[in-house]
N, C-alpha and C positions, 0 to 999 in steps of 0.2 A: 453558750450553747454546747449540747455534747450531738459527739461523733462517732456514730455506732455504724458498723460494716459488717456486711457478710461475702468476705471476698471470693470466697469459693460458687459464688450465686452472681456476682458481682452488681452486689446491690449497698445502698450506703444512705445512711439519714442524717440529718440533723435534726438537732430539737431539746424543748426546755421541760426540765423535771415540770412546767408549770403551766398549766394549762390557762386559766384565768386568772383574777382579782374580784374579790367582792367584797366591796367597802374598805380596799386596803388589806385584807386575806388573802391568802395563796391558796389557791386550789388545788392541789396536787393530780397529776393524771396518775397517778399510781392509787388516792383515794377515788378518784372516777371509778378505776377500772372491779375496784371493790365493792364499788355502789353497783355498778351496773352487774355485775355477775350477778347481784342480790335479785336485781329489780328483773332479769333475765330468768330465772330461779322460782323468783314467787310467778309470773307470770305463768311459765309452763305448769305449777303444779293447779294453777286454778283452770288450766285446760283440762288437766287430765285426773282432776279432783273425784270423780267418780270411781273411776279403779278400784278401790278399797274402800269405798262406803265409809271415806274419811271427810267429817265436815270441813268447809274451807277455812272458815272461821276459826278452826281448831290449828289448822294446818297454819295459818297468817299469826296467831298468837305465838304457837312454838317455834318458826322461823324467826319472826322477830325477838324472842326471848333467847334461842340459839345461838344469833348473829348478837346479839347486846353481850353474853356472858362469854361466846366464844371468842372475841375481839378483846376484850379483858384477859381472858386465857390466853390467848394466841400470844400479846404482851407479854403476860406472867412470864409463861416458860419462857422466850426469848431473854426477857431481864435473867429470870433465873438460870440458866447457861452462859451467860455474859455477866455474869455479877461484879468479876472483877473492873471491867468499864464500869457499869453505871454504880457501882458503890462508889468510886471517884467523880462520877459527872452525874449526879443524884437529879438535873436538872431535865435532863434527858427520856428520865422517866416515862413523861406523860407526849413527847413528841412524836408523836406517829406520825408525821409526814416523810418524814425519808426512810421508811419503811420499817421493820423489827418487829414484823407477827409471822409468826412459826406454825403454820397449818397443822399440825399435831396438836398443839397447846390450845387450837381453834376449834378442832372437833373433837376434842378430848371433854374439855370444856362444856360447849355447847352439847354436845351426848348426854353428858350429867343430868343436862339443867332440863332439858326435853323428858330425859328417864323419869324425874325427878314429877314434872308440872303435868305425865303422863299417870303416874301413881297418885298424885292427889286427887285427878278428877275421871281416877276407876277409866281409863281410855288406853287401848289396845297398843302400846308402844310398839309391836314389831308390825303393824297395818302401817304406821303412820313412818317407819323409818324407811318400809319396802316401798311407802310412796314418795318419801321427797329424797334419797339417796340418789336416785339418777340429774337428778336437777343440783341438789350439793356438787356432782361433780361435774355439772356445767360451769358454777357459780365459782367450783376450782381452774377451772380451764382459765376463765375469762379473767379470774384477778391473778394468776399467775403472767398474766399479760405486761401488770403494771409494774413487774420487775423488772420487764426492760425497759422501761421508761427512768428507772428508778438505778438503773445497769447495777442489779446485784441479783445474786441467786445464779453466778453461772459457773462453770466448770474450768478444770484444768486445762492447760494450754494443750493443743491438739491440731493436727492438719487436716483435720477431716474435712470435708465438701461445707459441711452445714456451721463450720466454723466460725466464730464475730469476733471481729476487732474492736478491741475497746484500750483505751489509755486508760491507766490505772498510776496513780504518780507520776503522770505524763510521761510514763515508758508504755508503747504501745505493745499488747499481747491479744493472741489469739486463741481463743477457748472453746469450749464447750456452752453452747448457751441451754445449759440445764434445764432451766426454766419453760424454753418453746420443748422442749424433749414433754416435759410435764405437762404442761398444756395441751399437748396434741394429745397425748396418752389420757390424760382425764377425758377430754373433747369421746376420744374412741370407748372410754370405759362408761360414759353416757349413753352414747349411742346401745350397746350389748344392754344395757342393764334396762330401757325401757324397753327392748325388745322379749328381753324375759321378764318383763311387765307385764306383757301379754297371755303366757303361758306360765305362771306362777303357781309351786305345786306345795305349798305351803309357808306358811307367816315365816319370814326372817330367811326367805330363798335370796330375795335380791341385795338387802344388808350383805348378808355373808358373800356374797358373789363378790359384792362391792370390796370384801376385808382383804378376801384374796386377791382379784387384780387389782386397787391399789396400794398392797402391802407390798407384791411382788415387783410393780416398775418405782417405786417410790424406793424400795432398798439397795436395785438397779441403777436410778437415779443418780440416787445419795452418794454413790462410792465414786460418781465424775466429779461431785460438788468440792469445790474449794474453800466454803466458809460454813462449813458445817458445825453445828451446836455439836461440842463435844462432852461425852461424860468422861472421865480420866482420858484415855486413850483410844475410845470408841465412838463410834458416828452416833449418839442419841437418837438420832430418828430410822438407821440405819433397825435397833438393837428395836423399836417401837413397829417397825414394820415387820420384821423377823414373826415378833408376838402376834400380831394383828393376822400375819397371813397363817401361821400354826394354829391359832385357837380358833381362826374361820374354816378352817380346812378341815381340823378334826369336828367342829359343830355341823359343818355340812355333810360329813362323810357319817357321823351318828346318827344325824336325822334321816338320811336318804335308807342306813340300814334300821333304824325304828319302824321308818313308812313301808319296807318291804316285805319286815316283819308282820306288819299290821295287816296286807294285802294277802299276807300268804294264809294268817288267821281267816280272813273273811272269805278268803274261795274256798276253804278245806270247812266252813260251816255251811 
């Protein structure tokens, strides 16, 4: 059993990486919590399917093509920043159970593959990212869950209030638990982004909303993380957010001055 504490809350659990057995398989609640974001995710978009005069059908094909390639992705980069482990334990590859998917590499990935299945069947790519974006970072919220279950993704040692205790080589420390930071902050970056669902004043408003606040607490994040994918000397995903919130920012700040542009055309005819 593991023993996880938030002494500053004075709250404490115990509990097994393992949720069930099925026919002698382990179920992981860390791959629950992955399912369930999903199945949470397509859920809300077949609610709210009409927004953007996006078929659902279209919507349930690139989800599920998203999640297939971004989950292979998400792997990728992970191996490939750790290369020096799994080019020694070459077995480890294909183990996804005790977790090594890299949320970057997941919707880096899956963005491709959606760009990609959008350009073959002539269908409107920035309708269909302004509609399932805020549900992506539900379906972030809820599988960043299954890294506490999984006790990894958490931060430097710290005495903050919101502090957990975890043994790590059976020396007990107390951290930053990252991951609920991330969680909450996606959870809140849901919420904003179907509110300006409501009031959306051109294709790829709510994408780019989405680039900036989760580039912004994601590079925020990153700098408490302790087991961060490094490129030489720098947080990779740190250096991926950086990118993500500058090219959202200047795309957003171009468009709002093109549309103002265009506005000031049309009253002066």
């Amino acid at each position: 059993m593991n023993v996880v504490s938030f002494p500053g809350l004075n709250l404490k659990f115990e509990f097994s990486k393992i949720a069930f057995e099925v026919f002698g398989v382990a179920i992981y609640k860390y791959a629950i919590c992955i399912v369930l974001g999903i199945f949470i995710a397509l859920f809300l978009c077949k609610i709210n399917k009409e927004k953007f005069d996006v078929d659902y059908d279209f919507i349930l094909e690139n989800i599920v093509l998203g999640v297939f390639v971004g989950i292979i992705g998400a792997r990728l980069y992970y191996i490939i920043f750790n290369f020096d482990y799994y080019s020694n334990n070459f077995s480890e590859v294909l183990n996804f159970r005790n977790g090594g998917l890299a949320i970057y590499g997941g919707l880096l990935f899956g963005a491709i593959a959606i760009i990609i299945n959008c350009k073959i069947h002539k269908k409107d790519v920035l309708n269909l990212f302004d509609c399932i974006i805020p549900y992506v970072a539900i379906a972030q919220c809820v599988g960043r869950i299954g890294n506490f279950f999984n006790i990894e993704a958490y931060g430097y040692e710290t005495t903050s209030i919101l502090r957990m205790g975890i043994f790590v080589a059976n020396e007990y420390m107390e951290v930053h638990p990252t991951f609920l930071y991330e969680s909450t902050a996606t959870f809140i970056i849901s919420i904003i982004l179907m509110l300006k669902q409501r009031k959306r004043k051109y294709k790829g408003q709510i994408l780019l909303t989405y680039g900036i606040l989760y580039g912004m607490i994601r590079f925020i994040i990153e700098g408490m993380r302790s087991d961060s994918l490094m490129f030489f000397n720098l947080r990779i995903s740190q250096i991926l957010s950086a990118i993500i919130l500058m090219v959202s920012t200047i795309a957003m700040i171009t468009k709002k001055i093109n549309n103002n542009a265009v506005s000031k055309v049309k009253k002066i005819k």
